[in-house]
C-alpha positions as CSV (number, residue, x, y, z in Angstrom):
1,X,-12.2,-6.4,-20.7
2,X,-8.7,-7.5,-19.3
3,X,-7.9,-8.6,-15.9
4,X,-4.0,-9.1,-14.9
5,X,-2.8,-11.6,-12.6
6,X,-0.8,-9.9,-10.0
7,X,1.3,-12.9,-8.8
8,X,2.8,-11.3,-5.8
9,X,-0.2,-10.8,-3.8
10,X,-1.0,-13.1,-1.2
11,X,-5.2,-13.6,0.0
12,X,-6.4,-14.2,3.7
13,X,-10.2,-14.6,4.3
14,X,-11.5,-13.6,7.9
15,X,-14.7,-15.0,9.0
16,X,-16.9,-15.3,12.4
17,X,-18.7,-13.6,14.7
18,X,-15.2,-11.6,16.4
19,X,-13.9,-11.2,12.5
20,X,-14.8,-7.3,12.6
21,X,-13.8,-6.8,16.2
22,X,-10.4,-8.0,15.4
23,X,-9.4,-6.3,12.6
24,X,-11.0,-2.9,13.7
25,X,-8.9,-3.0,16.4
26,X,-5.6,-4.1,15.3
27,X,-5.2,-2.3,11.7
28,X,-5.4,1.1,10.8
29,X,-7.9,1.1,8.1
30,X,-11.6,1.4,8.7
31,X,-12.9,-2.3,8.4
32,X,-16.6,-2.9,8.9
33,X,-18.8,-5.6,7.9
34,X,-20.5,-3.7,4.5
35,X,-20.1,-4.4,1.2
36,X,-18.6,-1.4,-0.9
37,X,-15.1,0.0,-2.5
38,X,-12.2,-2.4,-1.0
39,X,-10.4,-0.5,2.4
40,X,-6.8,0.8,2.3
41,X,-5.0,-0.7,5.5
42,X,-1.7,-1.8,7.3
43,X,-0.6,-3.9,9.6
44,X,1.9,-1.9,12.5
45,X,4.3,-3.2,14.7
46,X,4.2,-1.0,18.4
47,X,6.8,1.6,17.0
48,X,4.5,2.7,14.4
49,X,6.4,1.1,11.3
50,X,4.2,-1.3,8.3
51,X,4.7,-4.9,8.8
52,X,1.7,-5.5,6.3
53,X,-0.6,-3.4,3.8
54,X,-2.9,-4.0,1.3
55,X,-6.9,-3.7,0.2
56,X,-9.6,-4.8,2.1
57,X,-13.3,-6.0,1.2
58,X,-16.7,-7.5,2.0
59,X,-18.2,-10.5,0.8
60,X,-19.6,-13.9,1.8
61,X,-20.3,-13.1,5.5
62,X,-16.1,-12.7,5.6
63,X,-13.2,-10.2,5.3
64,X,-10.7,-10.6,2.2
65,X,-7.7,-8.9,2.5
66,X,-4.4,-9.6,0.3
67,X,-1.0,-8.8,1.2
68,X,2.8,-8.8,-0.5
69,X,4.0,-12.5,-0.8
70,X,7.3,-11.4,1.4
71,X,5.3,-11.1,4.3
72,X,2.1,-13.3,4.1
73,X,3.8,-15.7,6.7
74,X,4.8,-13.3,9.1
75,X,1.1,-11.4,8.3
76,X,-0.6,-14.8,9.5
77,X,1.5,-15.8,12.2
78,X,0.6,-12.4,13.9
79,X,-2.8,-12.1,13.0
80,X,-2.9,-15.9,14.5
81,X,-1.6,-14.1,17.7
82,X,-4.0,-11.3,17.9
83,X,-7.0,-13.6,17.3
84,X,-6.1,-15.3,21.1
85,X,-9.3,-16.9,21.9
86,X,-11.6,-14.5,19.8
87,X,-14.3,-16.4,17.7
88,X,-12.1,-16.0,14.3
89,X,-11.1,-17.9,11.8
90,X,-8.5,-17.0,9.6
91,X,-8.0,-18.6,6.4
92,X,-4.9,-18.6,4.4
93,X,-5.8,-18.5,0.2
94,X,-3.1,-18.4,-1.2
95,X,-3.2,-22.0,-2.4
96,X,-6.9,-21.8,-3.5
97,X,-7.2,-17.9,-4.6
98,X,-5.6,-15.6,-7.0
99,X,-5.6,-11.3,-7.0
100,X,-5.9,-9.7,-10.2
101,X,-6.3,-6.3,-11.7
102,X,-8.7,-5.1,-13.8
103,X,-9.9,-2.1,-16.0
104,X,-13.7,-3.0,-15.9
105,X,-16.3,-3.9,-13.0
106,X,-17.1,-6.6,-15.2
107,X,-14.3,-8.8,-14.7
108,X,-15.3,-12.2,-13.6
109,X,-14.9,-12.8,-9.5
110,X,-15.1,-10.8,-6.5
111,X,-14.3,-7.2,-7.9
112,X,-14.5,-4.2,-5.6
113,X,-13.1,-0.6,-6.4
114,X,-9.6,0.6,-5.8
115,X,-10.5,4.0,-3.9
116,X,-6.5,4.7,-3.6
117,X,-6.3,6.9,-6.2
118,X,-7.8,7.4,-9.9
119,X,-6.4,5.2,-12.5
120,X,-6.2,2.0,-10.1
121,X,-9.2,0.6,-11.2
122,X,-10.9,-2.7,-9.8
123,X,-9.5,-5.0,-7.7
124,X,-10.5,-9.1,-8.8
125,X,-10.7,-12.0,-6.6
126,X,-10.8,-15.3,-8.0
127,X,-10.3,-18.9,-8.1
128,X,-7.0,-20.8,-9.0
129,X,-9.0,-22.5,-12.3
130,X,-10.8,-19.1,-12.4
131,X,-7.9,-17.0,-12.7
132,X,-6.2,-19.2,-15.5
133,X,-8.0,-17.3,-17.7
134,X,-5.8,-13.9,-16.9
135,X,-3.4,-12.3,-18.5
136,X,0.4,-12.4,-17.1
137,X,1.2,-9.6,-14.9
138,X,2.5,-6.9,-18.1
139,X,3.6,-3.9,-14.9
140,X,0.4,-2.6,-16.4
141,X,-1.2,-2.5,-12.5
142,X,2.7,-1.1,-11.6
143,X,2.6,1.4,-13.9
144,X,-0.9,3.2,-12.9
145,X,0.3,2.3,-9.2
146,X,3.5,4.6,-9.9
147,X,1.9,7.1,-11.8
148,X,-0.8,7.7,-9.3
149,X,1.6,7.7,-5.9
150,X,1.1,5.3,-4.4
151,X,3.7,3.3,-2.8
152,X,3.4,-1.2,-1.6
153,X,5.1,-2.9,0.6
154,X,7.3,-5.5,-1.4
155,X,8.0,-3.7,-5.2
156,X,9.1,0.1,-3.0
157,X,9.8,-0.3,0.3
158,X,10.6,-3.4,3.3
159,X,9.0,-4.5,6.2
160,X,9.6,-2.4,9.2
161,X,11.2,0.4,7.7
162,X,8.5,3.0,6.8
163,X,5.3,4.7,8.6
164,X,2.0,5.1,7.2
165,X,2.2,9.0,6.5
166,X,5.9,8.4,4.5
167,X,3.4,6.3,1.7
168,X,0.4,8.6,2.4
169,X,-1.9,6.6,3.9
170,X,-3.3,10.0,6.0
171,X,-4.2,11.2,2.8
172,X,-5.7,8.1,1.5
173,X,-7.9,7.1,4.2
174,X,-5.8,4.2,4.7
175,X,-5.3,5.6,8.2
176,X,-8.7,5.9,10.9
177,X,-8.1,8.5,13.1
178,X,-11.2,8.5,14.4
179,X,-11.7,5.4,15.7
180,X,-10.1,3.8,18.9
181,X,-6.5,2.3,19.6
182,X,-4.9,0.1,17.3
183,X,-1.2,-1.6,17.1
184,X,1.2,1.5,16.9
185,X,-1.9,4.0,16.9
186,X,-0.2,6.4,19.5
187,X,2.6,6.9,17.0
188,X,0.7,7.4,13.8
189,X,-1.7,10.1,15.9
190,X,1.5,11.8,17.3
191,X,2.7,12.0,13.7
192,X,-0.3,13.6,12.2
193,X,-1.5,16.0,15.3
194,X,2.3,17.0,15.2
195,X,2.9,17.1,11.5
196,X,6.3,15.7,11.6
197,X,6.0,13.8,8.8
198,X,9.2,14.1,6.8
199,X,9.2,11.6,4.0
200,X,6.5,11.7,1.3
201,X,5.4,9.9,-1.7
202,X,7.0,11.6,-5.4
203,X,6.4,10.3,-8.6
204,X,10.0,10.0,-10.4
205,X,10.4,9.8,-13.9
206,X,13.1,9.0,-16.7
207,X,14.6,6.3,-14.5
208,X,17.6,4.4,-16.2
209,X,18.2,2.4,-13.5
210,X,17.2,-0.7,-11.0
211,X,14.6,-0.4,-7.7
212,X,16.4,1.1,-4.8
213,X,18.6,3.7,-7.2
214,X,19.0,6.8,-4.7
215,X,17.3,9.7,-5.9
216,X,20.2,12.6,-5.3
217,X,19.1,15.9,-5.0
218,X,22.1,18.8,-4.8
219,X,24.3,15.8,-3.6
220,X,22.0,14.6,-0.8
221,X,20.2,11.6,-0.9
222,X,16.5,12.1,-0.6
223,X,15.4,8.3,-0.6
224,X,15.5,5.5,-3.1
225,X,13.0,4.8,-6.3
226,X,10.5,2.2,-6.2
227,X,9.3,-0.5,-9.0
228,X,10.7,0.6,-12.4
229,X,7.9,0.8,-14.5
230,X,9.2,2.5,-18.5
231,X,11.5,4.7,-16.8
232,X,8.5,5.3,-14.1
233,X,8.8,5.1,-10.4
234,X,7.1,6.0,-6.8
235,X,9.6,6.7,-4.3
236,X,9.2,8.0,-0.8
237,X,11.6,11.0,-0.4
238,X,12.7,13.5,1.9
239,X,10.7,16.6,1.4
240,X,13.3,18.9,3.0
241,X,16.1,17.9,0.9
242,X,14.4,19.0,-2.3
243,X,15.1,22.0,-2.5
244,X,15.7,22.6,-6.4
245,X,13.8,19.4,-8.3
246,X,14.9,20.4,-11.0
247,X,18.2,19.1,-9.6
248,X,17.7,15.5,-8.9
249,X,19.4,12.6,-10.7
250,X,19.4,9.2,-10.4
251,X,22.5,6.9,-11.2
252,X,23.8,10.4,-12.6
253,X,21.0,11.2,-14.9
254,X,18.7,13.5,-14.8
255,X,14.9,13.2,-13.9
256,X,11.4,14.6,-13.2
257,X,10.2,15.0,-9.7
258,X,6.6,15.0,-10.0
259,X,3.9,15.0,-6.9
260,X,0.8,13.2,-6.5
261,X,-2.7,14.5,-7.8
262,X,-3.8,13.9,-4.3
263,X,-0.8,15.6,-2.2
264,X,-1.2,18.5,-0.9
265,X,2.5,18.7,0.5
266,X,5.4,20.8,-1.4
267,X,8.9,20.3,-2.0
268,X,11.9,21.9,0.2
269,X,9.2,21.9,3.3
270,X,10.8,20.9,6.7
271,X,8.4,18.9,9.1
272,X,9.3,20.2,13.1
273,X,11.2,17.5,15.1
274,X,9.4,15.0,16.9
């Protein structure tokens, strides 16, 4: 039994009597007060683009949720800003608290279940001393993250520049549609009752090359790779330029176009305009 420090995460603990209130109506992810697998979710600004994402869970009469280091400040100063007078308090961790990933539920800490996708295992919260029993982050947690599809904000894509159907959040129940308004909820819902959708999680292997390498496709661009895992990457491409997989390259090499267990969208297909 191995748990991996993933350094890069940042933790945020939610407690009080509005905690639920507050999150249910300002991320996309279906947040409630139960204990159970952790909760895909993301943080929107109004236009409908992720500012935040990352897991979710239950514990301790609070909500711990964990985020890319890039944007824990921003994260915090506008969850401080939604909060207004609500009876919250919000808790910044990342001083105290450490995220790691493990292969078994018997990890020592606060370990709740990836539901993402198979092969992402367990999710561990622990303590600074705690968590200086963990191994160094190997790209082990990477690697299953790429092979599975699954796209983060920080290692594949920026703030601000993609929507929560380009990593396939609709798919992944990282999205709510059933409950009520949330930041940038009228976008997301225009997005999935119109299927407009256009870019899409692919898994890309035989990479020799850095993050952000543009995955060419009969000499379009179709996006950029992700995290570089052993020549393994998720990248969020442009369906309708992929024509021919077989064609793509990347830095003029040749690799595999591959999509997710989970997806049940094609290559070459062409979303209507929005």
């Amino acid at each position: 039994m191995v748990t991996i420090l993933r350094p890069s995460r940042a933790l945020f603990r939610f407690s009080g009597a509005d905690a639920q209130k507050l999150l249910f109506d300002v991320v996309t992810g279906r947040l409630l007060a139960e204990p159970g697998l952790a909760v895909w979710w993301a943080l929107l600004s109004p236009q409908g683009k992720i500012q935040a994402e990352g897991l979710s869970s239950w514990a301790d009469g609070a909500f711990w949720l964990d985020v890319d280091e890039s944007v824990a400040e921003a994260f915090f100063k506008r969850m401080r800003m939604y909060k207004l007078r609500a009876a919250v308090e919000i808790e910044d961790l990342r001083e105290s608290h450490a995220i790691g990933w493990s292969d078994s539920a018997e990890a020592d800490g606060m370990v709740n279940a990836d539901p993402r996708a198979a092969g992402l295992a367990w999710r561990v919260i622990a303590t600074r001393d705690e968590a200086k029993a963990w191994e160094a982050d190997n790209g082990a947690f990477a690697g299953a993250r790429s092979a599975a599809g699954v796209a983060e904000l920080g290692p594949d894509f920026a703030a601000d520049t993609t929507f929560p159907h380009d990593i396939g959040m609709d798919f992944l129940d990282g999205v709510d549609f059933k409950k009520g308004c949330y930041v940038g909820q009228e976008v997301v819902s225009r997005m999935q009752h119109r299927g407009t959708a256009r870019r899409r999680p692919v898994i890309v292997s035989g990479i020799d090359a850095e993050a952000g390498a543009p995955v060419m496709v009969g000499g379009r661009e179709a996006g950029v790779v992700g995290q570089v895992v052993d020549g393994k990457a998720v990248a969020i491409l442009r369906l309708d330029r992929i024509e021919d997989p077989e064609s793509a390259t990347v830095a003029g090499k040749p690799v595999t176009l591959t999509l997710p267990e989970w997806a049940t969208y094609g290559f070459g297909e062409s979303a209507p305009a929005d």
